[in-house]
OpenMM code with the backbone's topology and positions (N, CA, C; nanometers):
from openmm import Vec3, app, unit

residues = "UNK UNK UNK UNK UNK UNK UNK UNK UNK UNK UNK UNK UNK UNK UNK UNK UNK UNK UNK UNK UNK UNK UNK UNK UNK UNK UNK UNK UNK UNK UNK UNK UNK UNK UNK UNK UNK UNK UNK UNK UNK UNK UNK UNK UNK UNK UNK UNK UNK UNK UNK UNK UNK UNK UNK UNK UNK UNK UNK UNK UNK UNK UNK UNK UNK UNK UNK UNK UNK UNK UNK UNK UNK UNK UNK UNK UNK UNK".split()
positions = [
    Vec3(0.6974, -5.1138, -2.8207),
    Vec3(0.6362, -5.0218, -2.9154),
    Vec3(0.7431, -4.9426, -2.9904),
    Vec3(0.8453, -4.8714, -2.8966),
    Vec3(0.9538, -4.7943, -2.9903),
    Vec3(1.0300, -4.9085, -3.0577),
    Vec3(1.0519, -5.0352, -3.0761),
    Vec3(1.1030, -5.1201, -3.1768),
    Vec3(0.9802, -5.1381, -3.2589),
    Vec3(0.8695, -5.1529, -3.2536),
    Vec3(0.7877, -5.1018, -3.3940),
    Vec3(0.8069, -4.9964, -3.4473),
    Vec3(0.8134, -4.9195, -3.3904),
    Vec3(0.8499, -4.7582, -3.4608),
    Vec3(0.9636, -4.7876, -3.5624),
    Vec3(1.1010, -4.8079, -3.4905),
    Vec3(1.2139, -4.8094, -3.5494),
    Vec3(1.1596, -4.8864, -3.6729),
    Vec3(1.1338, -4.9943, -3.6720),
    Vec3(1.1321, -5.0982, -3.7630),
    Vec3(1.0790, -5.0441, -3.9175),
    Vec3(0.9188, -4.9982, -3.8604),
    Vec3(0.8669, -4.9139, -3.9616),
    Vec3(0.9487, -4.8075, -4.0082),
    Vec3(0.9621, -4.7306, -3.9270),
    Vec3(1.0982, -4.6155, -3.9966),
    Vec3(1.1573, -4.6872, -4.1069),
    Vec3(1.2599, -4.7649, -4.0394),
    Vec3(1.3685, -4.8717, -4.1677),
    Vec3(1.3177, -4.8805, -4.2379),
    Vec3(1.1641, -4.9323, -4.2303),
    Vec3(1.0966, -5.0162, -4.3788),
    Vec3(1.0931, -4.9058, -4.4469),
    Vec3(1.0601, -4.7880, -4.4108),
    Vec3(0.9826, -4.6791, -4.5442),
    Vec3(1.1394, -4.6021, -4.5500),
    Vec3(1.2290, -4.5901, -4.5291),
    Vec3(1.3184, -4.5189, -4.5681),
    Vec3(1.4118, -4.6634, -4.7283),
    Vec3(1.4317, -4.7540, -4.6477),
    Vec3(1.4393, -4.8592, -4.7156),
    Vec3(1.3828, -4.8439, -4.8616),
    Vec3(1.2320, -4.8692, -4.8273),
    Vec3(1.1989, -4.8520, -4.9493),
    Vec3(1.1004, -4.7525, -5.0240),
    Vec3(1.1986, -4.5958, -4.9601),
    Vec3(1.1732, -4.4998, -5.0537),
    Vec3(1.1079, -4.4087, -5.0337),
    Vec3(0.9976, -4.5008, -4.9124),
    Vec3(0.8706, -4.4165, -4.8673),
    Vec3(0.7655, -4.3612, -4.9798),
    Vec3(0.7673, -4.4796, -5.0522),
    Vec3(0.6418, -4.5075, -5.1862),
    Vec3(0.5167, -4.5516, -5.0915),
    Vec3(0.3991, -4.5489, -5.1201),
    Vec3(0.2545, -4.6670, -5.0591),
    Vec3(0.1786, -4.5446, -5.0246),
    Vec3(0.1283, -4.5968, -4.9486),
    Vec3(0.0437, -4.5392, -4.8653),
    Vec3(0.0397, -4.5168, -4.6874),
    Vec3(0.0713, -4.4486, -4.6329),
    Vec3(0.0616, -4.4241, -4.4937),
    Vec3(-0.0225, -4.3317, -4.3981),
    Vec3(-0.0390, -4.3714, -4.2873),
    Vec3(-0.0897, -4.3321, -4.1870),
    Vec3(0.0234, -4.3161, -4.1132),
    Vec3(-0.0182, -4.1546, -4.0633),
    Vec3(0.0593, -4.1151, -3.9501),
    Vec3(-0.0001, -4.0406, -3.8324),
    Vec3(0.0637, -4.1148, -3.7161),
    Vec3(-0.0495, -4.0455, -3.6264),
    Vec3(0.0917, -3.9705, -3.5490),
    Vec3(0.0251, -3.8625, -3.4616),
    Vec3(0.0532, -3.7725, -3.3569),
    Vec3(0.0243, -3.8131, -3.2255),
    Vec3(0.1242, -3.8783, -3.1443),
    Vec3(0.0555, -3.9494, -3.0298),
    Vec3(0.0854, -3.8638, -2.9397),
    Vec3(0.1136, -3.7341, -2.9419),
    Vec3(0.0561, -3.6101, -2.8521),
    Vec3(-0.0627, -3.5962, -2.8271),
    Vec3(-0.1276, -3.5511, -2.9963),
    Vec3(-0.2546, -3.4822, -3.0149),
    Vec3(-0.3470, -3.6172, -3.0649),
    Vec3(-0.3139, -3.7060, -3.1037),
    Vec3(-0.3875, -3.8097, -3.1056),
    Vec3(-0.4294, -3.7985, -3.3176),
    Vec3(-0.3394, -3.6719, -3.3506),
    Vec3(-0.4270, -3.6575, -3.4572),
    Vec3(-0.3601, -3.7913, -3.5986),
    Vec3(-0.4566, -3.7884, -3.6889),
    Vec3(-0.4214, -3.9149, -3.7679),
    Vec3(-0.4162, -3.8149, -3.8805),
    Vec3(-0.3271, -3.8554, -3.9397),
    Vec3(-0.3048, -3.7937, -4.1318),
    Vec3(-0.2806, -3.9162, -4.2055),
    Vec3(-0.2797, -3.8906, -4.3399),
    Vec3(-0.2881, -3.9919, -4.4646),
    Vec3(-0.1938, -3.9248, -4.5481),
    Vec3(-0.0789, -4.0021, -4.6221),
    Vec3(0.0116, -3.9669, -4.7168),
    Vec3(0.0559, -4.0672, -4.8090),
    Vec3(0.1500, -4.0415, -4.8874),
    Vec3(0.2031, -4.0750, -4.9834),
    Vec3(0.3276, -4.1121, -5.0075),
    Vec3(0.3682, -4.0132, -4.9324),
    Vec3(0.5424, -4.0084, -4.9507),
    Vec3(0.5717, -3.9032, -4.7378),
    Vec3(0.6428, -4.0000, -4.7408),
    Vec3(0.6749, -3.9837, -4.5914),
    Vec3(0.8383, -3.9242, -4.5933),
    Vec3(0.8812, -3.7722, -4.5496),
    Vec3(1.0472, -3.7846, -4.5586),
    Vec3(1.0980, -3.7902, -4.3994),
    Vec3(1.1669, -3.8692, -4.3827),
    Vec3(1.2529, -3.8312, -4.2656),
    Vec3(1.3754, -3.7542, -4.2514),
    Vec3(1.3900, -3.5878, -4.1737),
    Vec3(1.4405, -3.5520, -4.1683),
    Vec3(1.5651, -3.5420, -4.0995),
    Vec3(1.6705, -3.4945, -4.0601),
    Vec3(1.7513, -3.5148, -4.0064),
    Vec3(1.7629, -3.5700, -3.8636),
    Vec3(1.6817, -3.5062, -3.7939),
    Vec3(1.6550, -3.4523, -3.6586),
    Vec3(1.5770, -3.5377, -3.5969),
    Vec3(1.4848, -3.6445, -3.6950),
    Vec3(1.4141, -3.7318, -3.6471),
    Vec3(1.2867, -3.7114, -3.6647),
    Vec3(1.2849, -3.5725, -3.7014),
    Vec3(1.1427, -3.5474, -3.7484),
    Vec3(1.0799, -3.6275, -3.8657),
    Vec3(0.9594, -3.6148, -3.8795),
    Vec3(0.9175, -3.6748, -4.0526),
    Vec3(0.8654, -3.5515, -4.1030),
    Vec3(0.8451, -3.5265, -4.2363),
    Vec3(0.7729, -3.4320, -4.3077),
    Vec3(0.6545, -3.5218, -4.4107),
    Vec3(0.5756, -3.4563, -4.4415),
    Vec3(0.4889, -3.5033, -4.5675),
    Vec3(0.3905, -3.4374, -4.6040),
    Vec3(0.3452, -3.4060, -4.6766),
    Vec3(0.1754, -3.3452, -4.7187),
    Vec3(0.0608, -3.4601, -4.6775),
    Vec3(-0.0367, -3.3623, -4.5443),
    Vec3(-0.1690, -3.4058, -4.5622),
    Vec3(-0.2306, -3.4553, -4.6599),
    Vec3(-0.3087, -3.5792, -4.7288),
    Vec3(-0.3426, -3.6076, -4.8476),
    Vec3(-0.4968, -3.5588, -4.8465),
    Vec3(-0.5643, -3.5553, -4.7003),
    Vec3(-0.6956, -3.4570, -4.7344),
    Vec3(-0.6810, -3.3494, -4.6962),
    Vec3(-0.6075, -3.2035, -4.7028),
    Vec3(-0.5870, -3.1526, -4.6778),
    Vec3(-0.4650, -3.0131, -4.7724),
    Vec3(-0.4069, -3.1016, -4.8021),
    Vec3(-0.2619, -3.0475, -4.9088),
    Vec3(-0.1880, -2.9594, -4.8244),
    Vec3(-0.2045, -2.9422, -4.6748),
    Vec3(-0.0905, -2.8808, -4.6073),
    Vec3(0.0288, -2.9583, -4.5730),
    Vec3(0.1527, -2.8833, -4.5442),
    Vec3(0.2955, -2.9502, -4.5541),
    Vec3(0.3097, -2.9733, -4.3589),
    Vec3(0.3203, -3.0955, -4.3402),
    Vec3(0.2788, -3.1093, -4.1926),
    Vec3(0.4482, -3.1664, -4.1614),
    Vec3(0.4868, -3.1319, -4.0378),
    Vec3(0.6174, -3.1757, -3.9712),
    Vec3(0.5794, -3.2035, -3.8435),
    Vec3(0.6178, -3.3953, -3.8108),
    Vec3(0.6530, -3.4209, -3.6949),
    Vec3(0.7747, -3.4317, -3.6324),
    Vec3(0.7436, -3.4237, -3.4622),
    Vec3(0.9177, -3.4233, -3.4299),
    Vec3(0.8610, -3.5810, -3.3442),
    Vec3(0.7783, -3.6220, -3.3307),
    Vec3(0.6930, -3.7247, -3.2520),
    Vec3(0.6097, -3.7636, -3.3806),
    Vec3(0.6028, -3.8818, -3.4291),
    Vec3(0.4774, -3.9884, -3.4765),
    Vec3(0.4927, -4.1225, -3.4947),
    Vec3(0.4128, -4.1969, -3.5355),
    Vec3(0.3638, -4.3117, -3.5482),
    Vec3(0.3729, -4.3452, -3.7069),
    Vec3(0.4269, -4.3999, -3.7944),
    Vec3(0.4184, -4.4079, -3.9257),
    Vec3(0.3625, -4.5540, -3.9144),
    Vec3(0.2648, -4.5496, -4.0034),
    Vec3(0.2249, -4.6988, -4.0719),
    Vec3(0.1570, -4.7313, -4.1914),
    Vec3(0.2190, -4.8539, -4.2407),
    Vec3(0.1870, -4.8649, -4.3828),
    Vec3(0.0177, -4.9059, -4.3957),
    Vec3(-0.0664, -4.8364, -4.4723),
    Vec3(-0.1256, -4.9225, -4.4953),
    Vec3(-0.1949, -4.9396, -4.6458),
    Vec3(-0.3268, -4.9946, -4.6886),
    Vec3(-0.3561, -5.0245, -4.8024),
    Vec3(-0.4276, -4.9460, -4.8652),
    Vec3(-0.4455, -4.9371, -5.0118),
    Vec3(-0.4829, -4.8352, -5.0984),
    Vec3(-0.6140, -4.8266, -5.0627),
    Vec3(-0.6994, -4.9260, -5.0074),
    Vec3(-0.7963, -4.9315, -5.0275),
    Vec3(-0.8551, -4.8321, -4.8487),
    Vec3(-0.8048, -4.8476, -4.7817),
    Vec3(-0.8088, -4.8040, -4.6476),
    Vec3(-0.7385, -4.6708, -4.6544),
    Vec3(-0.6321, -4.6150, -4.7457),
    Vec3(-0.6435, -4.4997, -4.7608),
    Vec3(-0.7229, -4.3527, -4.8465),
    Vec3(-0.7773, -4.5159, -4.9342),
    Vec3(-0.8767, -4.4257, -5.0319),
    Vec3(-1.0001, -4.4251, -4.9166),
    Vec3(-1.0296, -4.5146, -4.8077),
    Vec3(-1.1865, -4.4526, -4.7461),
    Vec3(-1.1217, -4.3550, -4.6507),
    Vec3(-1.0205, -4.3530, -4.5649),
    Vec3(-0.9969, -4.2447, -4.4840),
    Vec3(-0.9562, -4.0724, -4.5900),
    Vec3(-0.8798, -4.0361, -4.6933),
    Vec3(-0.9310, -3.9346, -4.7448),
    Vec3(-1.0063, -3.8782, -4.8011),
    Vec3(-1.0815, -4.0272, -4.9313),
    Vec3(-1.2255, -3.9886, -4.9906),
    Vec3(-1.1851, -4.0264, -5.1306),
    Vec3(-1.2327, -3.9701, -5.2013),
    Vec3(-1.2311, -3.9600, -5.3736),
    Vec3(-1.1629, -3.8803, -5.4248),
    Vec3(-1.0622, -3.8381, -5.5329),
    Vec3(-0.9708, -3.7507, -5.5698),
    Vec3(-1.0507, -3.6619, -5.6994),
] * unit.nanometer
topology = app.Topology()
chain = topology.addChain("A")
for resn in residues:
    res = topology.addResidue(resn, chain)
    for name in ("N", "CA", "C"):
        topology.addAtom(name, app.Element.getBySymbol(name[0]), res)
């Protein structure tokens, strides 16, 4: 599982951290939706909630890519 992690990491730093993602909290179990994913120094990620518009920081998550269409039903309509 932590070589999926890594991998994904690579991919979205790679390329830019453009798309669409899901990120989960496998503490709290909680799931968010974004846009732009940053990885910070420390290992943390940062990004804005996309239903929500708060500025959320993990030091622990799960990043994964997924499709416009699966992120447009998990936040809704803009």
């Amino acid at each position: 599982m932590k070589r999926v992690l890594w991998g994904v990491l690579c991919l979205f730093i790679l390329t830019g951290c453009g798309g669409y993602w899901q990120v989960v909290d496998p503490t709290t179990k909680d799931v968010y939706y974004t846009k732009n994913v940053k990885k910070e120094k420390r290992g943390a990620v940062r990004f804005i909630d996309a239903k929500t518009g708060v500025l959320i920081i993990l030091q622990n998550s799960e990043v994964i890519e997924v499709s416009k269409d699966q992120f447009r039903k998990a936040v809704g309509p803009k």
